[in-house]
N, C-alpha and C positions, 0 to 999 in steps of 0.2 A: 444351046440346050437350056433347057427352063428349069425353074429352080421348085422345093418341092412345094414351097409357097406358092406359088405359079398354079403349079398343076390342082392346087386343092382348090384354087380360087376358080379355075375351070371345073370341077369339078360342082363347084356351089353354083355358080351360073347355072351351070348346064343342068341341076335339080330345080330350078327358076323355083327355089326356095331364099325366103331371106336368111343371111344369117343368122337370127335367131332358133327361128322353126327349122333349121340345119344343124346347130347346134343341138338342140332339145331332140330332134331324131336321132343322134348320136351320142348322146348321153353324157355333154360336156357345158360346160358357161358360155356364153358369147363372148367375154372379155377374151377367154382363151381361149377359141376358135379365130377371134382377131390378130391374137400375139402368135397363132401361128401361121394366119396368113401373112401375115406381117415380116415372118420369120423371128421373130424374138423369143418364141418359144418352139420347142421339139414337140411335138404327139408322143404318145408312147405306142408300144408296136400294137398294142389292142386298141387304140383309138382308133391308130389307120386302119386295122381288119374290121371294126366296127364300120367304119364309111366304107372301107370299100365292099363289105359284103351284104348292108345297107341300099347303095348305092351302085349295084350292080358294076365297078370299077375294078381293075387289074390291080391288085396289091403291085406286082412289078412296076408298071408303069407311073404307079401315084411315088413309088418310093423313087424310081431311077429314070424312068423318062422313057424306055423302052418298049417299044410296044405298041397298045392302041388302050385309049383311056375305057374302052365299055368291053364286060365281056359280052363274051355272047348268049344271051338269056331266050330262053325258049317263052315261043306264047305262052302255055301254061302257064310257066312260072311269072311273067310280067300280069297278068291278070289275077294269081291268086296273091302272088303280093299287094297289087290295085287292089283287091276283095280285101284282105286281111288288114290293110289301113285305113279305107273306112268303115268297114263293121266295126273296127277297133278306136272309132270316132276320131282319126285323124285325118288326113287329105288337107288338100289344099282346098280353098272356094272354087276354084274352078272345076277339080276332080267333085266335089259336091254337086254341085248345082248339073253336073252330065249325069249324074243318077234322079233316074224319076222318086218320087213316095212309093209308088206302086213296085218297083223294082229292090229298093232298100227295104220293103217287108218283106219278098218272096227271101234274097239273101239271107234277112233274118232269120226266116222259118227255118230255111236251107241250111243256115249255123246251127240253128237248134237240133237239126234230125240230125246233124252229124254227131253233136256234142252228146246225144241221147244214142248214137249208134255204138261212140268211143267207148262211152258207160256199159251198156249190154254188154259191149265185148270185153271190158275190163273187170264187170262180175263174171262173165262166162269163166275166164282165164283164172280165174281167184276161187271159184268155186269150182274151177276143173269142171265145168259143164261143157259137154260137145257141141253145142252149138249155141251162137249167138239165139237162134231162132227161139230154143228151148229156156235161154236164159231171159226170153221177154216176159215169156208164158210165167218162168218163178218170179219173177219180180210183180206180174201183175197180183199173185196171190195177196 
């Protein structure tokens, strides 16, 4: 049976992230992302929810070995995750360079009309307006 040092170090491979840019997706140093591949140091229980729900990985299986190490993520969600980290100017160069220029503006745009949809419907909701439709018309006043 593998140890949880083990399993985390599968788990960095298997992002074919360095450990650095693994670290800094998870919100922790490399020193100590080392000491805990290493085993010299513990995670605390929000480190490991951080990687595994980062990371698409079974909290079970990273803590105790049981299981299978991915869960099972739907299309959807593996594509708006992919959308959300590079509009969010992260990715690896390889996830970069598979998006065209032409394609990273339309997503832009795409970000934009949602982020401008949120807003209408968050003045509708605040101004108790029936509908988002009526709340574009007050705002363009």
């Amino acid at each position: 049976m593998s140890t949880f040092a083990e399993r985390l170090s599968e788990v960095i491979a298997d992002s074919k992230l360095t450990k650095t840019k693994f670290a800094e997706v998870v919100g922790i140093s490399q020193p100590f992302l080392s000491q805990i591949c290493s085993g010299v140091k513990v995670p605390s229980s929000r480190t490991v929810s951080d990687i595994c729900s980062k990371f698409h990985v079974d909290e079970i299986w990273l803590r105790t070995g049981d299981g299978k190490m991915h869960l099972d993520v739907t299309r959807r969600e593996a594509v708006a995750d992919f959308l959300a980290e590079i509009l969010s100017g992260g990715g690896t160069p390889e996830q970069i360079a598979f998006i065209s220029d032409k394609t990273i503006t339309i997503l832009a745009l795409f970000s934009y009309k949602i982020q401008c949809a949120l807003t209408f419907r968050h003045i509708a909701t605040t101004m108790r307006i029936k509908s988002v439709k009526y709340a574009i018309n007050y705002a363009k006043e």
